[in-house]
C-alpha positions in Angstrom: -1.2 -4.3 -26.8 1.8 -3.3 -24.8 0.9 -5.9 -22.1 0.8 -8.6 -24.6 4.0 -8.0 -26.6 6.4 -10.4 -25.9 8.6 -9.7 -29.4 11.3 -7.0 -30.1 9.5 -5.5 -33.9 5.9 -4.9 -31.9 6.4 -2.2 -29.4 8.2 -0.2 -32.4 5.4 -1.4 -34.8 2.5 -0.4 -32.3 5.0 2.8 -32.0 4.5 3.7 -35.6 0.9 3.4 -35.6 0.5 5.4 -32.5 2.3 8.5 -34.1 0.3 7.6 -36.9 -3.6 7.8 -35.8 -2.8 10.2 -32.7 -0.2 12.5 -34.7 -0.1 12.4 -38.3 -4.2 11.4 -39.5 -5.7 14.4 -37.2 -3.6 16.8 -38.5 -4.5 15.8 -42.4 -7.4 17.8 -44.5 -10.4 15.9 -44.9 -10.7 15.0 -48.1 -7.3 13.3 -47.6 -9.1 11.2 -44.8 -11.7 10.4 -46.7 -10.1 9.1 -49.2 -7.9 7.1 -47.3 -10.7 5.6 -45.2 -12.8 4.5 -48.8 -9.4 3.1 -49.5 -8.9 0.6 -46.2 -12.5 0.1 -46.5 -12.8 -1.1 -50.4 -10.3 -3.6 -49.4 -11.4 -5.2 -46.1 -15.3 -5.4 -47.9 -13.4 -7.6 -50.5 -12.0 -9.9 -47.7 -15.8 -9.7 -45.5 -18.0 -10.2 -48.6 -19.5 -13.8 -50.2 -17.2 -16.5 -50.8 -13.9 -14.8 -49.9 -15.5 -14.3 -46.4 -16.8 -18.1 -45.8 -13.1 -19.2 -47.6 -10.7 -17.2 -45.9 -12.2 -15.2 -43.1 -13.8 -18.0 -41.3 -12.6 -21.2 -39.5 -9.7 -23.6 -41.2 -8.0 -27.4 -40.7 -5.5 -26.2 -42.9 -2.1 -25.1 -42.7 1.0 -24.9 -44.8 3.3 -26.2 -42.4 0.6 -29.3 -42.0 0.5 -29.7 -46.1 4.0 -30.3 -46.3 4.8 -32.4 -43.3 2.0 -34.6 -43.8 2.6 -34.7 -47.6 -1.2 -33.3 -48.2 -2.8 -31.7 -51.6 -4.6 -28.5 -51.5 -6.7 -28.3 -54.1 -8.7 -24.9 -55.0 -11.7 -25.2 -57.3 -12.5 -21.9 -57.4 -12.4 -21.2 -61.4 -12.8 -17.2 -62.6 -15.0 -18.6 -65.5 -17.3 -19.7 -62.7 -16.4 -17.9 -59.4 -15.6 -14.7 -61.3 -13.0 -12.4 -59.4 -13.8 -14.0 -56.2 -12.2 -16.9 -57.4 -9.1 -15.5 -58.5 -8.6 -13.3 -55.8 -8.6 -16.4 -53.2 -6.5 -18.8 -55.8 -4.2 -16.6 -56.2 -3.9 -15.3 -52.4 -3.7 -18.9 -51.5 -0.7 -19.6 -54.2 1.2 -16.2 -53.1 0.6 -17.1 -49.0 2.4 -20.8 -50.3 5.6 -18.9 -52.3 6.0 -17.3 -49.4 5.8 -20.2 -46.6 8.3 -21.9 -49.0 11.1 -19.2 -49.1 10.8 -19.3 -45.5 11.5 -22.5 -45.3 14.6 -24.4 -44.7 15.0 -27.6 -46.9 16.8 -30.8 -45.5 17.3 -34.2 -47.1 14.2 -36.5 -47.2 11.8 -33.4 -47.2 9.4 -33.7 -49.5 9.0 -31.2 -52.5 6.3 -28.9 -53.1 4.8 -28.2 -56.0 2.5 -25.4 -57.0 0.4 -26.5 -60.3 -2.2 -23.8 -61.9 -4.2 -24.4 -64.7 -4.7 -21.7 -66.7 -1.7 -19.6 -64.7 -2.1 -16.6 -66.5 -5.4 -16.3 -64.1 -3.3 -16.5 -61.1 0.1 -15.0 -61.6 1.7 -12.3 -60.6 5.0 -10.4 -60.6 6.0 -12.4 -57.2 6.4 -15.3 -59.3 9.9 -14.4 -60.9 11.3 -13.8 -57.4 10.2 -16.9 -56.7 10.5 -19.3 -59.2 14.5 -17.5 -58.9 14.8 -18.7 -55.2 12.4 -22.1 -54.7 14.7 -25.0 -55.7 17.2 -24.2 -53.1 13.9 -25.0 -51.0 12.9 -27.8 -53.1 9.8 -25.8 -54.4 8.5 -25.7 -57.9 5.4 -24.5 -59.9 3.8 -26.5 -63.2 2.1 -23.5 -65.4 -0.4 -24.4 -67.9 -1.4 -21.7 -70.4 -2.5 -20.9 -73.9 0.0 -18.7 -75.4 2.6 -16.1 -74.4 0.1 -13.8 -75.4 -2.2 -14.7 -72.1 0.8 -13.5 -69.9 1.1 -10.7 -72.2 -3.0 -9.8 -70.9 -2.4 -10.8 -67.4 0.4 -8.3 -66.6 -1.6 -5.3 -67.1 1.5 -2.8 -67.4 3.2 -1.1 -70.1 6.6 -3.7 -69.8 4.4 -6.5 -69.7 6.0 -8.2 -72.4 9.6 -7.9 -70.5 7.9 -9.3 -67.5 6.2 -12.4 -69.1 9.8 -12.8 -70.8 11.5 -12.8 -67.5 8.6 -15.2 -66.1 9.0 -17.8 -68.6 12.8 -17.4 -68.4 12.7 -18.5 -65.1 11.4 -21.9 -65.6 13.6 -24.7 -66.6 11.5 -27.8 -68.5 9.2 -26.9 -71.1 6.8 -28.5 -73.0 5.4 -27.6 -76.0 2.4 -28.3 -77.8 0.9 -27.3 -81.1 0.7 -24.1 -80.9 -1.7 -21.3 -82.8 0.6 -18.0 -83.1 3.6 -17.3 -84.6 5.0 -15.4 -81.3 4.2 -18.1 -79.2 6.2 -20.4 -82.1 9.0 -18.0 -82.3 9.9 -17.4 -78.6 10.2 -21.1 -78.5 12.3 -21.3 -81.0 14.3 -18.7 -79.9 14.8 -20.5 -76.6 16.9 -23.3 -78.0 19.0 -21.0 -79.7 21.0 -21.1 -83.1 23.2 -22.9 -84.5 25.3 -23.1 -87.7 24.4 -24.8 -90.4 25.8 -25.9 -93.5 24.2 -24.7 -97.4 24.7 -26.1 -100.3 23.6 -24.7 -103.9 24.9 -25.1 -107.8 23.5 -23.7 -111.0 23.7 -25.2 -114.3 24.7 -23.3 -117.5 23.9 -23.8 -120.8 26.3 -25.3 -123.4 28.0 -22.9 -125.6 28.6 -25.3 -128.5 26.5 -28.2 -130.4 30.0 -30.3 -129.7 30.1 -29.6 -125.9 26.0 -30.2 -125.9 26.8 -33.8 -128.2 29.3 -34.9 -125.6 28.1 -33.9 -122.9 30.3 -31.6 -121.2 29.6 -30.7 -117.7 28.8 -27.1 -117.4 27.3 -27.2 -113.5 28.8 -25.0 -110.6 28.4 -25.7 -106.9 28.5 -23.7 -103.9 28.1 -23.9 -99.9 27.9 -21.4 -97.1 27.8 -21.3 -93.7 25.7 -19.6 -91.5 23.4 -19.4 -88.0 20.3 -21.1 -88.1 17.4 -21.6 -85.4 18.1 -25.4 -84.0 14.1 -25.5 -84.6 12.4 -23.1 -87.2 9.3 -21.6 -85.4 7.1 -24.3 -87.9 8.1 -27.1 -85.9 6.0 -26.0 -83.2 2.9 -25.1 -85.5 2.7 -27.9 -88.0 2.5 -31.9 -87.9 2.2 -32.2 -83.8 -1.5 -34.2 -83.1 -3.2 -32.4 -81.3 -5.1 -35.6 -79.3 -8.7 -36.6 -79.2 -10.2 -39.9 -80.8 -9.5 -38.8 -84.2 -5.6 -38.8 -83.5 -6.1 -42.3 -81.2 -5.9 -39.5 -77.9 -2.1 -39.0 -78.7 -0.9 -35.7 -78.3 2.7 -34.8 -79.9 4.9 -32.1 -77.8 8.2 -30.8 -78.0 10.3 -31.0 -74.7 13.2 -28.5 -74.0 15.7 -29.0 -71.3 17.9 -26.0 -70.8 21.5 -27.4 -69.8 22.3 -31.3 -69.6 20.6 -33.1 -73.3 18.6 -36.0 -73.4 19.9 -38.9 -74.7 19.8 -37.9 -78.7 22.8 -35.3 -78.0 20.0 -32.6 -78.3 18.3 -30.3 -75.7 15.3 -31.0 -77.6 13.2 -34.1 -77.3 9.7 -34.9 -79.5 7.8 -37.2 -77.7 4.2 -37.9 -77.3 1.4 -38.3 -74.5 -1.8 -40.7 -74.4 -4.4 -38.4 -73.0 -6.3 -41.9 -71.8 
């Protein structure tokens, strides 16, 4: 290894693990070692076992640096429904190996942009993704999520701030498209993203007539009233009720709600409805 390195960060790295295996693992307590070993071990059988073996261990024709100068797809149909965690663990390898190629990258005019879709995305994300999603447009990269409900995230995290983190994940993405949704969480936190707003209320109140000549005239006895105060610039159920859903009974059209942080679509608003044939 000293013959072959050719780079300043090896001899120090190959350093490091010298001091390491001749110094520091000799000198620790067995069980220590034992542990540590069933550690390494439980995750290179992961990457030498079934399908994770013949998909990443083996032979390739693939490379990132290929994808995006040629302008290729890589498509991974390796679903957890079907492929269990075997299929998750090499989706989402494959998407986090991407995020990173792409940060590396240096972005000039005419390069193409690359775009990370995942079905399902609670399956496949992690806490990388903020850091990403902070830092790709600079490098003209992107990511499409598709998901259920906030609530999937919520699952997915597997920590005790989950909830901050799937806030700070979905904070980080600029268009979003909404359609009906089935929870009131889900319904609020996209109301909440368009803000409020302040809206005008009017009221009155009509009182009865204190004499039989002011009922035989007719005299006007009715109070008005307005106030003013901050309203949602969408009440949560907008984004529960009267959206079709698609399918032949609705003609395949599916009704969504667009939301466009910073520069409005042409109605003045930052909110569009629009709807989607699904043929």
């Amino acid at each position: 290894i000293h013959a072959r390195a050719k780079n300043d960060p090896l001899p120090r790295d190959l350093e490091q693990a010298c001091e390491y295996w001749l110094t520091e693992y000799p000198r620790m307590a067995s069980r220590m070692r034992t542990s540590i070993v069933a550690g390494v071990m439980a995750t290179l059988f992961v990457f030498n076992n079934g399908l994770v073996h013949e998909r990443v261990s083996t032979t390739s024709n693939f490379s990132f640096d290929q994808m995006r100068q040629k302008r290729q797809w890589l498509f991974i149909n390796l679903s957890p429904s079907e492929y269990g965690d075997s299929g998750t663990f090499i989706g989402a390898g494959f998407k986090y190996l991407m995020q990173r190629h792409v940060l590396r990258s240096l972005a000039s005019k005419g390069d193409p942009f690359h775009v990370c879709w995942c079905d399902e995305a609670q399956n496949w994300t992690n806490q990388f993704d903020v850091d990403y999603l902070a830092q790709c447009r600079s490098r003209q990269g992107c990511m499409v999520f598709l998901t259920q409900s906030v609530h999937s995230f919520h699952t997915s995290m597997r920590s005790e701030d989950a909830k901050h983190q799937t806030l700070s994940l979905l904070g980080n993405f600029g268009n979003r498209v909404f359609h009906a949704l089935g929870d009131v969480e889900s319904a609020q936190w996209a109301s909440e993203s368009l803000g409020k707003r302040i809206e005008t209320h009017f009221g009155g109140s009509t009182q009865p007539a204190e004499s039989v000549f002011d009922e035989f005239f007719g005299v006007d006895r009715t109070t008005s009233s307005f106030n003013t105060q901050y309203e949602p610039v969408l009440q949560p159920s907008e984004f529960m009720n009267g959206l079709r859903t698609g399918g032949p009974r609705n003609r395949y059209q599916c009704d969504a709600i667009v939301i466009r942080p910073g520069m409005p679509f042409a109605n003045g608003e930052n909110f569009l409805f629009t709807t989607f044939d699904q043929r």
